[in-house]
C-alpha positions in Angstrom: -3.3 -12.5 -5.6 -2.8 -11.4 -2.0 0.6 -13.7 -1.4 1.8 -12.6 -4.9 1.4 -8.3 -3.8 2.7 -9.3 -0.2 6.0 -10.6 -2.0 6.6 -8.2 -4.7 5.5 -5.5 -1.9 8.4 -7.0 0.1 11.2 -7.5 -2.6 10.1 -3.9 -3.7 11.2 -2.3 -0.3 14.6 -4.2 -0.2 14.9 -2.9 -3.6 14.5 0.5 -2.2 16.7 0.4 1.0 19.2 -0.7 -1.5 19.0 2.2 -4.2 18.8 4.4 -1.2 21.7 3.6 0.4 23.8 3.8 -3.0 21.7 7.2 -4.1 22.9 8.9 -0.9 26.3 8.4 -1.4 26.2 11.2 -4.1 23.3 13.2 -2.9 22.5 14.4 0.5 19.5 12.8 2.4 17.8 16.6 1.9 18.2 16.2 -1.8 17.2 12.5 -1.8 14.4 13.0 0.3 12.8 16.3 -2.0 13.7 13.8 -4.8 11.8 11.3 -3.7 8.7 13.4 -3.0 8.1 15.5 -5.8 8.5 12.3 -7.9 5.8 10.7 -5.9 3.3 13.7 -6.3 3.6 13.5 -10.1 3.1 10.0 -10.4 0.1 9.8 -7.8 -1.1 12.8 -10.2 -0.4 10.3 -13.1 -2.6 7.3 -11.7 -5.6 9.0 -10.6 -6.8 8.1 -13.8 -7.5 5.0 -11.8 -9.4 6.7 -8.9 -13.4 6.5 -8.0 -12.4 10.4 -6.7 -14.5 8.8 -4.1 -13.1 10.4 -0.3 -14.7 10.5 3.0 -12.9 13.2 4.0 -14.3 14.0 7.4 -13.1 10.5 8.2 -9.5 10.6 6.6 -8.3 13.9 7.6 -7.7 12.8 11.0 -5.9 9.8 10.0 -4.5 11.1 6.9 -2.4 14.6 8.4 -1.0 13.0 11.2 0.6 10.2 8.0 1.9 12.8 6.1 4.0 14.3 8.9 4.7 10.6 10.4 6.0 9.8 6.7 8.2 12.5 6.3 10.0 12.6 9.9 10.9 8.5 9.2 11.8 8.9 5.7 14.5 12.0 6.6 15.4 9.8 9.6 15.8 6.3 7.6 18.2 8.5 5.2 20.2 9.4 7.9 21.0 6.1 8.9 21.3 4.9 5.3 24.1 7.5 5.0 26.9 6.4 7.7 25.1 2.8 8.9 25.5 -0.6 6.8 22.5 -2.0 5.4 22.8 -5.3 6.6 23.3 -3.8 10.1 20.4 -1.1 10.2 17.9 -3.2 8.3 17.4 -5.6 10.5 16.4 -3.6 13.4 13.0 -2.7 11.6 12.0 -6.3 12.1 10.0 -5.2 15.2 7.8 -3.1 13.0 5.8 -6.7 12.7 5.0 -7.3 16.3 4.0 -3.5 16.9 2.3 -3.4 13.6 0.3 -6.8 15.2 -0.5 -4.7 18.7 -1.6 -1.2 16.6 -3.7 -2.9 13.8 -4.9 -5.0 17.0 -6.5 -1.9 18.5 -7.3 0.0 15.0 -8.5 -2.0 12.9 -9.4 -5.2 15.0 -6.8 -7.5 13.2 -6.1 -10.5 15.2 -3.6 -13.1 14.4 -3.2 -17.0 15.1 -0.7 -18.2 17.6 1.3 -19.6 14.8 1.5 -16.3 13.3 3.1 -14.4 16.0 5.4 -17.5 16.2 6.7 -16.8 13.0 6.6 -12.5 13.9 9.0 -14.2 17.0 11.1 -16.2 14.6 11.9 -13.3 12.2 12.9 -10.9 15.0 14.4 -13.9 16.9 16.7 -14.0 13.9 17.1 -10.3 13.2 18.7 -10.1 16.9 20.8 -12.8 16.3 22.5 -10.2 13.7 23.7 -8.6 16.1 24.6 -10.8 19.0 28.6 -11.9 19.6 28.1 -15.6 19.5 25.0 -17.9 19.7 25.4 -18.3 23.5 22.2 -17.4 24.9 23.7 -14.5 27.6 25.3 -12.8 24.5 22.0 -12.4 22.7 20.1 -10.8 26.1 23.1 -8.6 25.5 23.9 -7.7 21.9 27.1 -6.2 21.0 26.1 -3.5 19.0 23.2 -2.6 20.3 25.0 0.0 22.7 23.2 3.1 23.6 25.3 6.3 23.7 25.9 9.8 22.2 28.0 8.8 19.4 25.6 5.7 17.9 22.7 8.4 17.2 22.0 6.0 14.3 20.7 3.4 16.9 18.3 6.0 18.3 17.3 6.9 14.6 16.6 3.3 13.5 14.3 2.5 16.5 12.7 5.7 16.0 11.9 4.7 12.6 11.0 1.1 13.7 8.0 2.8 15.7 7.1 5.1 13.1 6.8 2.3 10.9 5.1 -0.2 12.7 2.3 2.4 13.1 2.2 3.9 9.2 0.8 0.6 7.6 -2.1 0.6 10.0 -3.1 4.2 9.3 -2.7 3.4 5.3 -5.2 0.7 6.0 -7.7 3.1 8.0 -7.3 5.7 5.5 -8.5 3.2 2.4 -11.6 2.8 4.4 -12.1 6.4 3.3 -11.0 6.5 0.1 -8.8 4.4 -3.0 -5.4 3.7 -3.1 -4.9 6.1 -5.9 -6.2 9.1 -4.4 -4.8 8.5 -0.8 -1.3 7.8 -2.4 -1.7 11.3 -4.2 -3.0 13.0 -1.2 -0.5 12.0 1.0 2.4 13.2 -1.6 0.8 16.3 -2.1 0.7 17.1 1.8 4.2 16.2 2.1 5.3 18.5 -1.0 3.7 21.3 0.8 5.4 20.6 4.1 8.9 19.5 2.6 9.7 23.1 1.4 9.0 24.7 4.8 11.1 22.9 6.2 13.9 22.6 3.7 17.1 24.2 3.5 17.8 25.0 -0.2 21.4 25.7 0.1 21.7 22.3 0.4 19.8 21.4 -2.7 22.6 20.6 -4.9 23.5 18.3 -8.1 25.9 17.4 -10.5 24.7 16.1 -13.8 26.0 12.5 -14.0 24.7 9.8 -16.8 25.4 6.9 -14.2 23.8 9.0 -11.4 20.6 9.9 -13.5 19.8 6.3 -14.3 20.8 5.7 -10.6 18.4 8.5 -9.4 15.2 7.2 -11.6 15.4 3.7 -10.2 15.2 5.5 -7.1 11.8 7.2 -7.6 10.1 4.6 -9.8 10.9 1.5 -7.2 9.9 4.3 -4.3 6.8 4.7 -6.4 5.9 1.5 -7.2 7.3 0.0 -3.5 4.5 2.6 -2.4 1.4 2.0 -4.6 2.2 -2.2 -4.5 1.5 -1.8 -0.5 -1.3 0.5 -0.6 -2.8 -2.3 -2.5 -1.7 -5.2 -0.9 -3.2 -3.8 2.2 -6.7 -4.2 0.6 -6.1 -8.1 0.9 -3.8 -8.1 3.9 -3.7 -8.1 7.5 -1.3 -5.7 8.5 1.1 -7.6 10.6 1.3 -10.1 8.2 2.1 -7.8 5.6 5.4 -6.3 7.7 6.4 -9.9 8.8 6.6 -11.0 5.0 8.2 -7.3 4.3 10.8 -7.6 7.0 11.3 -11.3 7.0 12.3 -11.2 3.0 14.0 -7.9 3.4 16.3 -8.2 5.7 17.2 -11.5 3.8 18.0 -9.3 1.0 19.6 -6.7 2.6 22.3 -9.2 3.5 22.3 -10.0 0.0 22.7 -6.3 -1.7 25.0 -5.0 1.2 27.7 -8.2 0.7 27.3 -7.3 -3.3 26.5 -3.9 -4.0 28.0 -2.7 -0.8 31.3 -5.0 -0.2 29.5 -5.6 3.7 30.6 -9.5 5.1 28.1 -12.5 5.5 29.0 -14.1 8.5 28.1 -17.6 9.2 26.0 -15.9 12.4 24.5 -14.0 9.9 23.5 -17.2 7.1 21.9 -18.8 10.1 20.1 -15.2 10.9 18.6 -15.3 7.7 17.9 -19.2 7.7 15.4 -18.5 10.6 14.1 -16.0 9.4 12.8 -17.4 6.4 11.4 -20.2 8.3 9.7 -17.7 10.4 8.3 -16.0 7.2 7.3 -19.4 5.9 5.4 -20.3 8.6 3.7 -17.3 8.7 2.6 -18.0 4.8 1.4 -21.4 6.0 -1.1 -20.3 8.6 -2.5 -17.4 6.3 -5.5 -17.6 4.2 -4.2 -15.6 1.5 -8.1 -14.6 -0.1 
C-alpha cells in the first residue's frame, strides 16, 4: 500500500509539472495559479464527506498558517519558472528537496534514515547535477554550465527558492495530520489560500478565452493538481518524508525528460539518458532499504 501511494504520488506530480507547463502557455501564471486554487477548495469541500471533522486546532494553527502562505509563494514562483524555463531543465533542480526534506523531518518529526537511504537521496541528486554539467569530467560537474548566477537567470533564483520551500512543505503536511485528517487539512489549507489569493491578486490580469482544447486542457489541470495533492497527503500517513520526495523527485525528473522531449520538442542528450539511469538506481535502492508497512 505505502510503495503503491509513493509511486502514483510521484507519477501524479510529473503529471502536474507537465500540464502546468503546457496550461501556462495560454494563461498567465495569475490565472493558472487562481485556477488551480479555487478548484482545490471545491473539491476538498467535496471530500469531507470522508472526514472524522476531528482538528486539534490549537496544535495545527501554528503549523497550518505558516503552510498556506509557504504554498502559495512556491506555487506563483514554480509558475514563473514553468513559463520561460524548460522542464527538463528546471525540474531537476528540485531534487534537493529530498536531502533537506531528510534534515527538516529529522528535527520535526524525528524521521531518521539508513545510510543506504541517503546513498540513494545522493544518487538521485548526483544525477540531477549531472543535467546540467558540460561533460562527465569531474571539474565540469563542481562547476555546472548552467548553473550561473546573475540578473538575467532570475529563474535559477526562483527554482532554488522553490527547492527550499518544498523540501520544508511535506514535513509540515505531516505535522499537521497529527492534528487532524487528510480531508479536512487539504480543505483547510485551500480555503486559507482562497482567502489570501484575492488580496493579493491583480484582476486585470484575470483573463480567458473560451477554447474547447483549452477547457479539457485546463480540467486535467485541476483534477491531477487535486488528486497529485490528496494522493500525498495520504501517502504521508505511511511514509517517511524524505523517502517520499526521493521517490517523487527521483521518478519525476525521469519523466520530465520524458514529457519535455514529447510534449515539449526539448532534446535527450546522452548526458541526460545516463542522468536518468542513475537516478533510477538511486530511487531503487532507496525502495530496497524501505520497509514499505
Amino acid at each position: 500500500m505505502a510503495i503503491f501511494l509513493s509511486i502514483l504520488v510521484a507519477i501524479l506530480w510529473a503529471c502536474f509539472d507537465a500540464i502546468r507547463k503546457q496550461s501556462i502557455q495560454f494563461i498567465s501564471e495569475i490565472n493558472a495559479l487562481f485556477l488551480i486554487v479555487i478548484a482545490q477548495f471545491f473539491l476538498f469541500l467535496f471530500f469531507l464527506s470522508f472526514s472524522d471533522f476531528q482538528i486539534d486546532i490549537y496544535s495545527y494553527y501554528i503549523y497550518g498558517i505558516f503552510l498556506i502562505f509557504l504554498n502559495l509563494i512556491s506555487m506563483y514562483m514554480f509558475l514563473k519558472v514553468l513559463k520561460k524555463g524548460e522542464i527538463s531543465t528546471y525540474i531537476p533542480m528540485l531534487s534537493f528537496t529530498p536531502l533537506f526534506s531528510a534534515l527538516y523531518s529529522r528535527f520535526i518529526l524525528t524521521e531518521k534514515l539508513q545510510t543506504s537511504q541517503y546513498f540513494g537521496i545522493f544518487l538521485v541528486i548526483f544525477g540531477a547535477l549531472l543535467i546540467y554539467s558540460k561533460s562527465f569530467k569531474f571539474k565540469y560537474f563542481l562547476k555546472p554550465s548552467m548553473l550561473k548566477f546573475n540578473n538575467s537567470n532570475k529563474n535559477l533564483y526562483f527554482i532554488i527558492i522553490v527547492s527550499l520551500i518544498w523540501s520544508l512543505t511535506p514535513v509540515l503536511d505531516k505535522q499537521c495530520l497529527n492534528y487532524t485528517d487528510p480531508y479536512m487539512h487539504g480543505f483547510i489549507q485551500s480555503a486559507g489560500m482562497l482567502i489570501i489569493v484575492p488580496i493579493i491578486l491583480n484582476y486585470k490580469e484575470l483573463k480567458y478565452n473560451f477554447n474547447f482544447k483549452i477547457n479539457i486542457l485546463l480540467i486535467g489541470l485541476v483534477l491531477i493538481g487535486f488528486l497529485a495533492s490528496l494522493v500525498q497527503l495520504i501517502a504521508l500517513k505511511y511514509n517517511l518524508v524524505a523517502v517520499l520526495e526521493s521517490l517523487k523527485r527521483g521518478i519525476g525528473i525521469s519523466l520530465s525528460l520524458f514529457f519535455g522531449y514529447y510534449f515539449f520538442n526539448e532534446k535527450i542528450t546522452y548526458k541526460k539518458f545516463i542522468s536518468v539511469f542513475i537516478m533510477i538506481i538511486g530511487v531503487f535502492n532507496i525502495i530496497n532499504f524501505t520497509d514499505f508497512t
